[in-house]
ZAROFI-562409 format. One record per residue (C-alpha): residue number from 1; residue in one letter; x, y, z. Coordinates in nm, 3 decimals, padded with zeros to 5 digits. Example, Ala and Ser with C-alpha at 12.3 -4.5 7.8 and 13.67 -1.06 7.14 Angstrom:
// ZAROFI-562409
<site><resi>1</resi><resn>A</resn><u>01.230</u><v>-00.450</v><w>00.780</w></site>
<site><resi>2</resi><resn>S</resn><u>01.367</u><v>-00.106</v><w>00.714</w></site>
// end
This chain:
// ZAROFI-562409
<site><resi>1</resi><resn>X</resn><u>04.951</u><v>-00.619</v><w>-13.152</w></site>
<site><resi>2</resi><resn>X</resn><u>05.049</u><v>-00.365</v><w>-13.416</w></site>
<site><resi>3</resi><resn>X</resn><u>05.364</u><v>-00.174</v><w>-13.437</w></site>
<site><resi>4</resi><resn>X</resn><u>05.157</u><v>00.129</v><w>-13.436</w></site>
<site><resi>5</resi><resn>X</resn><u>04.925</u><v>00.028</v><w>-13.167</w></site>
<site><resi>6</resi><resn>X</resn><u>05.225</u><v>-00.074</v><w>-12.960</w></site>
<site><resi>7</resi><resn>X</resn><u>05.345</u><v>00.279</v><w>-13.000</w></site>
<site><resi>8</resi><resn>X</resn><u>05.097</u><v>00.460</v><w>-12.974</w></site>
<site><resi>9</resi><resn>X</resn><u>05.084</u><v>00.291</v><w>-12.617</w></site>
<site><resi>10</resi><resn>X</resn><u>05.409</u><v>00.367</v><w>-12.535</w></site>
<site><resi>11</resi><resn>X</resn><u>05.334</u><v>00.764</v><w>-12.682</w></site>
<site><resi>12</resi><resn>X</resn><u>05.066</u><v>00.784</v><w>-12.357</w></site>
<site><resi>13</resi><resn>X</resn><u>05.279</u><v>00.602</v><w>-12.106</w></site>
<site><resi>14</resi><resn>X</resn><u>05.529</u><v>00.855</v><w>-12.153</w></site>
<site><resi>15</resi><resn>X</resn><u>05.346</u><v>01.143</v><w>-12.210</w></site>
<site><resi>16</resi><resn>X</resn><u>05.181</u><v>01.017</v><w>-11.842</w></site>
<site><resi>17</resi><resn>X</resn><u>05.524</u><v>00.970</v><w>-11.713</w></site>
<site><resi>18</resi><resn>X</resn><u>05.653</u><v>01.343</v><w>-11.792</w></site>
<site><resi>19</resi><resn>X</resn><u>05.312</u><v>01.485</v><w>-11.653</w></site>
<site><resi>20</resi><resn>X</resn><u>05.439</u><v>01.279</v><w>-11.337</w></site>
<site><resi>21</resi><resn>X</resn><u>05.792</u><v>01.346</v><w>-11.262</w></site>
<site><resi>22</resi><resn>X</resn><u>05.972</u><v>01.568</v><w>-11.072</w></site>
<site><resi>23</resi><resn>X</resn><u>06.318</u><v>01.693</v><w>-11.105</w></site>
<site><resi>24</resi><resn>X</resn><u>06.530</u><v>01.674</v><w>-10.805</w></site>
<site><resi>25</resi><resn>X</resn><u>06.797</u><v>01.983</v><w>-10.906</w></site>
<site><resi>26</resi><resn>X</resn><u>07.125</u><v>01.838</v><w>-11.005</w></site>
<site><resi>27</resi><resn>X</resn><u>07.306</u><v>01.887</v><w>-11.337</w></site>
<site><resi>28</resi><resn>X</resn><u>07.289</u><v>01.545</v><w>-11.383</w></site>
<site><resi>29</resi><resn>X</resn><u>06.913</u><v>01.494</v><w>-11.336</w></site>
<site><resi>30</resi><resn>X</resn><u>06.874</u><v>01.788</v><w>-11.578</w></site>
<site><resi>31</resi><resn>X</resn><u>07.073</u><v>01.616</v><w>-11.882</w></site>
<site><resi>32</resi><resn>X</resn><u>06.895</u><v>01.262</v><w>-11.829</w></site>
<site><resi>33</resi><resn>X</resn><u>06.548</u><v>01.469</v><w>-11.859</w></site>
<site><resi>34</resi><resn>X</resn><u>06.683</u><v>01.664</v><w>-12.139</w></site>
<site><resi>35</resi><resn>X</resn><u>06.762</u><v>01.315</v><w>-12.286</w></site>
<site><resi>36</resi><resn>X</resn><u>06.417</u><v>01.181</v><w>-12.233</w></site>
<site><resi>37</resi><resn>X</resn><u>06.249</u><v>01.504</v><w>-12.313</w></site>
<site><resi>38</resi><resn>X</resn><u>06.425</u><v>01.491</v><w>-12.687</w></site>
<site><resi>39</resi><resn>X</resn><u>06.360</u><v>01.114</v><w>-12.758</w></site>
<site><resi>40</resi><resn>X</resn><u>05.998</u><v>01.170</v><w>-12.659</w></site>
<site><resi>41</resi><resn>X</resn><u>05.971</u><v>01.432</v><w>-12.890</w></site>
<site><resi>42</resi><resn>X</resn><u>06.113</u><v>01.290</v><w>-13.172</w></site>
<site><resi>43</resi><resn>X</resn><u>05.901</u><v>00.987</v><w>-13.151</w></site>
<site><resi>44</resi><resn>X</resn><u>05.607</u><v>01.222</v><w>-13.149</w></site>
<site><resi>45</resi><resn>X</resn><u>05.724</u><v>01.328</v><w>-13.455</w></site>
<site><resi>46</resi><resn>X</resn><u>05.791</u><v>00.953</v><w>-13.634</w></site>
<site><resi>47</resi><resn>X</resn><u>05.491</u><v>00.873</v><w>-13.519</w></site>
<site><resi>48</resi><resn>X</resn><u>05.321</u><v>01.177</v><w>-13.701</w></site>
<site><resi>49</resi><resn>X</resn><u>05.546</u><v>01.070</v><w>-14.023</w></site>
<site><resi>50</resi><resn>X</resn><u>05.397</u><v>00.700</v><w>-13.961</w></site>
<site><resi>51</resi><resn>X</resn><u>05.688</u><v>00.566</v><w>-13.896</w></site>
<site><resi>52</resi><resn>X</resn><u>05.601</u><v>00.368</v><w>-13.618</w></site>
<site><resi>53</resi><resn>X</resn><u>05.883</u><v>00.119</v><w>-13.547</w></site>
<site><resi>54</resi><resn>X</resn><u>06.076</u><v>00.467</v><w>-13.533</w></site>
<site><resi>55</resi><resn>X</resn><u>05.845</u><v>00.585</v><w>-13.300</w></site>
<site><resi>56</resi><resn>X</resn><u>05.858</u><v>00.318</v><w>-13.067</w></site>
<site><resi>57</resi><resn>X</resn><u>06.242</u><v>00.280</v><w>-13.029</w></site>
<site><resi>58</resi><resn>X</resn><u>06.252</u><v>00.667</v><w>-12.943</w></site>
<site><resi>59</resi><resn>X</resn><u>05.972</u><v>00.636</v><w>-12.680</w></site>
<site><resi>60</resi><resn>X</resn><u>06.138</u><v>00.313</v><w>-12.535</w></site>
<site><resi>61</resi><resn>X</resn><u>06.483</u><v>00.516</v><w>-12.510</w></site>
<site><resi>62</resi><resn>X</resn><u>06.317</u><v>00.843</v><w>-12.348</w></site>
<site><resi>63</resi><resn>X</resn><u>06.152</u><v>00.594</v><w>-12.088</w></site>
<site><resi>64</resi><resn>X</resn><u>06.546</u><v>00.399</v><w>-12.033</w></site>
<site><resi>65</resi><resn>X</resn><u>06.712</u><v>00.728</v><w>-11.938</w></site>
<site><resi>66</resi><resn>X</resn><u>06.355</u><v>00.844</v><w>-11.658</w></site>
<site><resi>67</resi><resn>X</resn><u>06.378</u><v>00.489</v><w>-11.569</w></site>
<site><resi>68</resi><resn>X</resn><u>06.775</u><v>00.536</v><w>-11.535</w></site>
<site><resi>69</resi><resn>X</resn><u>06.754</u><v>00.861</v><w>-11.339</w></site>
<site><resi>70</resi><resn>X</resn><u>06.457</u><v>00.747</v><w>-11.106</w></site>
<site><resi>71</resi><resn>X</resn><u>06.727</u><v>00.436</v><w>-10.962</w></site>
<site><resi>72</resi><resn>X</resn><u>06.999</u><v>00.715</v><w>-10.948</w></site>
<site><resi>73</resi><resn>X</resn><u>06.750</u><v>00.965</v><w>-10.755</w></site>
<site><resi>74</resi><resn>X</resn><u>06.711</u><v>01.221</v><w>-11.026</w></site>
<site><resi>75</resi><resn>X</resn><u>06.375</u><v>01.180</v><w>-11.061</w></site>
<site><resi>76</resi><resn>X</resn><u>06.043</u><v>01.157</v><w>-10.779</w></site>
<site><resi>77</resi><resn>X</resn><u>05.813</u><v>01.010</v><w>-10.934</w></site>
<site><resi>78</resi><resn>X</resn><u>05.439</u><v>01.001</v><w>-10.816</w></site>
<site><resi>79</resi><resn>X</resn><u>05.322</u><v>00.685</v><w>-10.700</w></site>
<site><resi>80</resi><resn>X</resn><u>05.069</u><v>00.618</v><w>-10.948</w></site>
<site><resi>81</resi><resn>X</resn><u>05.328</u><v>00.592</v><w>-11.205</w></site>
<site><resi>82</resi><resn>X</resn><u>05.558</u><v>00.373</v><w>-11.010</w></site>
<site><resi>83</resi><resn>X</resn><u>05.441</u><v>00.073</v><w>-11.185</w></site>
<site><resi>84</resi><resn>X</resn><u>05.616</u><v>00.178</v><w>-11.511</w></site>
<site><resi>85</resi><resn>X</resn><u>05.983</u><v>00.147</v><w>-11.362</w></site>
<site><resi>86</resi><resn>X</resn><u>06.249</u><v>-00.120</v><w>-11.229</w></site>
<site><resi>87</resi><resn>X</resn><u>06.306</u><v>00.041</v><w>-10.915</w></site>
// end
């Protein structure tokens, strides 16, 4: 598979993700989303640039800190989406 395929993948698994998540109100649940939010965003923007290996690395670290906050209970997450995380 391509590096740009690959992230172009992971571009739609997170944009799914965030479309899917809820925030359950704590300070700390609000910095991990900020986290995620800002990584997901900036690989939008590699990936615009065509730098896709950039890309990819930013959308794997947005997903590390959801993934991160779903086992610590900052996130719900609808079931549909489950599949995407270690929990």
């Amino acid at each position: 598979m391509e590096i740009k395929d690959a992230a172009k993948r992971e571009m739609e698994r997170m944009k799914e993700i965030f479309d899917n998540i809820e925030i359950i109100n704590n300070k700390n649940a609000d910095e991990f989303y900020s986290f995620a939010e800002n990584y997901f965003e900036d690989g939008k923007y590699f990936f615009e640039k065509g730098k896709y290996i950039e890309a990819f690395e930013a959308f794997i670290i947005s997903w590390a800190y959801i993934d991160a906050g779903v086992k610590l209970d900052f996130f719900k997450v609808d079931k549909k989406i489950r599949k995407y995380f270690t929990s």
